[in-house]
C-alpha positions as CSV (number, residue, x, y, z in Angstrom):
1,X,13.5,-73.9,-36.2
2,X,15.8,-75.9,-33.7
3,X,18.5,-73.9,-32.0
4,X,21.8,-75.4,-30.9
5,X,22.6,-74.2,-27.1
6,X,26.1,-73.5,-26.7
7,X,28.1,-72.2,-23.7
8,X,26.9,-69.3,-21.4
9,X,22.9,-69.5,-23.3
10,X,20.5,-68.8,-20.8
11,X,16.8,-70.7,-21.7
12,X,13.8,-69.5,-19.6
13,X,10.5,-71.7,-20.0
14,X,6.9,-69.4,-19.1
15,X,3.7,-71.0,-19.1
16,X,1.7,-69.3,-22.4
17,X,-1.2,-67.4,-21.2
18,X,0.3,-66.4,-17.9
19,X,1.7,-63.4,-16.4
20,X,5.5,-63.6,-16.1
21,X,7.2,-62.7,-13.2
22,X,9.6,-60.0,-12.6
23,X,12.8,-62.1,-13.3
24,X,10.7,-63.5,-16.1
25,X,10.1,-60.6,-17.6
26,X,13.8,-59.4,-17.0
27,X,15.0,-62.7,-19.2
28,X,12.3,-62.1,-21.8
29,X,13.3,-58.1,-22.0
30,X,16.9,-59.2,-22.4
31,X,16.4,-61.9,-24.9
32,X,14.7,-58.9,-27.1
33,X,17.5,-56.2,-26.3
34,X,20.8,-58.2,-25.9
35,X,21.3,-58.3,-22.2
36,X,24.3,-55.7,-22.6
37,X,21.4,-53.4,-24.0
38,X,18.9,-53.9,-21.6
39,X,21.1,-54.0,-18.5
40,X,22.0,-50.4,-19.5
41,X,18.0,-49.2,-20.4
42,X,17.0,-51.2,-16.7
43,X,19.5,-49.5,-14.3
44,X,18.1,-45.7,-16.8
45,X,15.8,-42.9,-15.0
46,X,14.3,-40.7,-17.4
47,X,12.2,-37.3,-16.4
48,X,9.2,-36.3,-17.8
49,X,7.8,-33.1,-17.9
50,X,4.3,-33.5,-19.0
51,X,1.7,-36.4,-19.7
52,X,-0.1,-34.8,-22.1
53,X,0.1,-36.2,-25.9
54,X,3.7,-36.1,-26.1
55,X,4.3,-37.3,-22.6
56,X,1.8,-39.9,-22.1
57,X,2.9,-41.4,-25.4
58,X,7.0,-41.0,-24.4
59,X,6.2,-43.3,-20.9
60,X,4.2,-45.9,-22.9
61,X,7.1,-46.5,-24.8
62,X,10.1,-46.6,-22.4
63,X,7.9,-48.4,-20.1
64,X,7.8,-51.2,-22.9
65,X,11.8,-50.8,-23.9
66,X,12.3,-51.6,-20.2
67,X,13.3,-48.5,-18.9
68,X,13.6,-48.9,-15.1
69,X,13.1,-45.5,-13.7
70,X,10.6,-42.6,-14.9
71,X,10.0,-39.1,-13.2
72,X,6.6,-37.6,-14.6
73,X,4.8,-34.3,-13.6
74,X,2.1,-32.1,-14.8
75,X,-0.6,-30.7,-13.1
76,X,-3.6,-31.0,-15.1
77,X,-6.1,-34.0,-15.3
78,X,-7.5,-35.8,-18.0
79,X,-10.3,-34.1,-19.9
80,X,-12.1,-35.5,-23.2
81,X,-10.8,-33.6,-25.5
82,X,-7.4,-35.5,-24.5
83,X,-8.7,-38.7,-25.8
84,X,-7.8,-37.8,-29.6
85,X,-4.1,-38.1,-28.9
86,X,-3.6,-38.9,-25.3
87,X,-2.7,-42.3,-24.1
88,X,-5.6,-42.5,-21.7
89,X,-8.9,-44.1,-21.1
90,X,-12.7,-42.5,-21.5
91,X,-13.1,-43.4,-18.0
92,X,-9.9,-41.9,-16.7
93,X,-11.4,-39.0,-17.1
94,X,-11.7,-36.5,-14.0
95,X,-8.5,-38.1,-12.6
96,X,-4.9,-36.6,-12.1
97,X,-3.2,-37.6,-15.2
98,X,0.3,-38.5,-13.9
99,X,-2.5,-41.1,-11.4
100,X,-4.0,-42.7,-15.0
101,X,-0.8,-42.6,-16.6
102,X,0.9,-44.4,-13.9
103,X,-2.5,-46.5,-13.5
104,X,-1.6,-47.4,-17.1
105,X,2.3,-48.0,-17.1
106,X,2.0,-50.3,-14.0
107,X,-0.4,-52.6,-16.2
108,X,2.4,-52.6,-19.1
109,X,5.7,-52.9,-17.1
110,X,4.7,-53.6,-13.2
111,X,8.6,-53.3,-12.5
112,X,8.8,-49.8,-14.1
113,X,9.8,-47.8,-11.0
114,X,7.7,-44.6,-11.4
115,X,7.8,-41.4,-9.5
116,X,5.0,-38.8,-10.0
117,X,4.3,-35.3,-9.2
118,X,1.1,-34.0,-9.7
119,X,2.3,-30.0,-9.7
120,X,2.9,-27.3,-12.5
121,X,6.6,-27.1,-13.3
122,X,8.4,-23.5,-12.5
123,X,11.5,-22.3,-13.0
124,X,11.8,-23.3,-8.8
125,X,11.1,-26.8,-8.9
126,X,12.1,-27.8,-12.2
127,X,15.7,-29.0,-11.3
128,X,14.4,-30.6,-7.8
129,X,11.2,-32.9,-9.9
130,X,13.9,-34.1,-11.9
131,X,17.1,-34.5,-9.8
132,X,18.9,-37.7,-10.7
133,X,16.9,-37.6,-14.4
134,X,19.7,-39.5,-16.9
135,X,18.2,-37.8,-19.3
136,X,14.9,-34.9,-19.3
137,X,12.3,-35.2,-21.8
138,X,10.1,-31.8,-22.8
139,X,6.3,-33.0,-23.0
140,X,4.8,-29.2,-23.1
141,X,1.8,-28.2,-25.1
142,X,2.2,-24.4,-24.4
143,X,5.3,-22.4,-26.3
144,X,6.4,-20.4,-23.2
145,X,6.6,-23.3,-20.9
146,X,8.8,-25.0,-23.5
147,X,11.1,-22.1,-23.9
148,X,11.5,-21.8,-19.9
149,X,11.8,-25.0,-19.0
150,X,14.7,-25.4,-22.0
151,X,16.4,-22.2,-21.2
152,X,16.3,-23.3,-17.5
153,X,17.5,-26.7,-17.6
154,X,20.2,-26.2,-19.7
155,X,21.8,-22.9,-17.5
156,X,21.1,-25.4,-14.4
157,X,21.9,-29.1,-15.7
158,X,23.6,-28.6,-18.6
159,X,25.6,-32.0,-18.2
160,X,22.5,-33.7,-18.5
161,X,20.9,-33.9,-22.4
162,X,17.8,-32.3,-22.7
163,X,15.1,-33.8,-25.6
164,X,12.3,-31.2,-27.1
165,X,9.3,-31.2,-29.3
166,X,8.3,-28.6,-31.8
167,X,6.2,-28.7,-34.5
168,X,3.9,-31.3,-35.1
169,X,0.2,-30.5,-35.1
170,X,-2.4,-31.9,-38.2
171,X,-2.1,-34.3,-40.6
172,X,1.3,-33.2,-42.9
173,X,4.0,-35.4,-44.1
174,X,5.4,-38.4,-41.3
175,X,8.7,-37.6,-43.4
176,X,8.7,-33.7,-42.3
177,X,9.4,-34.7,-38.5
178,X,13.3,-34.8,-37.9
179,X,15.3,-34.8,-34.7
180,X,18.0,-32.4,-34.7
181,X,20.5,-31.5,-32.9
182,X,20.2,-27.6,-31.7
183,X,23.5,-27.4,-29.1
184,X,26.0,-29.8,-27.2
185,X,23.4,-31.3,-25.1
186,X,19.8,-30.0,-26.5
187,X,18.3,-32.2,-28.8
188,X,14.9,-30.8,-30.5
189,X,12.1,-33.6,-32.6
190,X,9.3,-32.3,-34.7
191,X,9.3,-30.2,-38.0
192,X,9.6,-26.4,-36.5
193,X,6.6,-25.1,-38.0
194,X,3.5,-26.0,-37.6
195,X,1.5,-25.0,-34.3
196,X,-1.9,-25.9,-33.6
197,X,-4.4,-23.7,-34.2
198,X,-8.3,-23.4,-35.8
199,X,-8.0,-25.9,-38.7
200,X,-4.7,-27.4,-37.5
201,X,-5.0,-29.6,-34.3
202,X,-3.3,-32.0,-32.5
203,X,-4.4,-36.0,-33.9
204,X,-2.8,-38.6,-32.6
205,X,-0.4,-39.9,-35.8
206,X,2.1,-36.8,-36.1
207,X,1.5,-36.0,-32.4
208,X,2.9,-40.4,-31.9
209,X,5.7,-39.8,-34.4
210,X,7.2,-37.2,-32.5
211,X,6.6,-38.0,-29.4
212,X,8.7,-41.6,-30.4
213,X,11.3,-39.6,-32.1
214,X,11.7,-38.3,-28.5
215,X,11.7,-41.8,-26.8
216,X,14.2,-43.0,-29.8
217,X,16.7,-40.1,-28.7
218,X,16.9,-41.0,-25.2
219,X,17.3,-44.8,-25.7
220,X,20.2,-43.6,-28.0
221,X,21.6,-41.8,-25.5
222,X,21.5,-44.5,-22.8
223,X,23.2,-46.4,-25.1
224,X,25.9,-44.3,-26.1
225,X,24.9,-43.1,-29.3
226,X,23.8,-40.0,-31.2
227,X,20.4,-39.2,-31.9
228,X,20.9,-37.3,-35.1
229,X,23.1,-40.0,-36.4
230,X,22.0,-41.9,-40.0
């Protein structure tokens, strides 16, 4: 349908078919967001701590909201068994994952600015990887590294909200993963209960709905607004 231009409308023309160009793409992002939205998500740096199913997933979708800075680590490569849940490629596998993740990102958003550390994350490096994070994301598959790298951040950077994952291995109820909020600046997405284990893995549907209840609760931050919030 015809719309009337009025005062202050910006109209961008893009050949169909073609890629857009940066400023392009910024016009098209804010047309989608608001530009008071996406002027807020652009100018954003979010950390990462893992690229695993959570993590891999997480980046996807900031990357796409327009988020203009992302800090990822973890140490490991991409295996096959990762292919279930894990936003790679078969053949990615054998590389560095934060290398096929970015690989991946820069073929979604090219103007994504994206820092990666390929390097398992201790207690000593944890705040350095992520200095100048607006927000940290937890993208763990093992239960003690979650639990250090939460009580760590939050003795160290406790001005800076911290998002979690726990609970969300086989195939239960979509409805049974929440986001909750467990102290002032700790914010914690899955259902609480069930691990993986023989008979319970990790598949990609309730592994995606957490990890985009996690991406949900930063944009919410960025913009002001709670994550627990109906």
């Amino acid at each position: 349908m015809d719309y009337l231009i009025s005062n202050n409308d910006q109209v961008t023309l893009i050949k169909r078919g073609e890629q857009p160009t940066s400023e392009e793409l910024e016009f098209l992002m804010a047309a989608r967001h608001t530009p008071g939205v996406h002027q807020k998500i652009r100018q954003a740096c979010i950390g990462i701590a893992g690229a695993g199913g959570l993590g891999s997933q997480i980046a996807v979708a900031l990357a796409r909201v327009g988020v203009g800075n992302l800090i990822i680590a973890d140490f490991d490569i991409v295996e096959p068994s990762n292919l279930n849940r894990q936003q790679y490629f078969i053949d990615q596998i054998g590389l560095a994952k934060v290398d096929a993740l970015k690989s991946n990102l820069q073929r979604i958003n090219p103007w994504t600015r994206i820092k990666c550390h390929q390097t398992r994350i201790t207690p000593e490096n944890l705040t350095g990887i992520f200095s100048g994070s607006d927000i940290l994301i937890e993208a763990f598959d093992d239960a003690g590294q979650k639990a250090m790298l939460a009580e760590k951040w939050l003795l160290s950077c406790s001005d800076t909200p911290l998002v979690a994952a726990s609970g969300m291995a086989g195939h239960e109820p979509s409805n049974s993963i929440t986001t909750r909020r467990v102290s002032r600046n700790f914010y914690l997405c899955g259902d609480g209960l069930s691990a993986a284990q023989p008979g319970n893995g990790l598949m990609a549907p309730r592994v995606g709905i957490a990890a985009h209840h996690q991406a949900n609760a930063a944009l919410r931050l960025l913009l002001g607004e709670d994550p627990t919030a109906q």
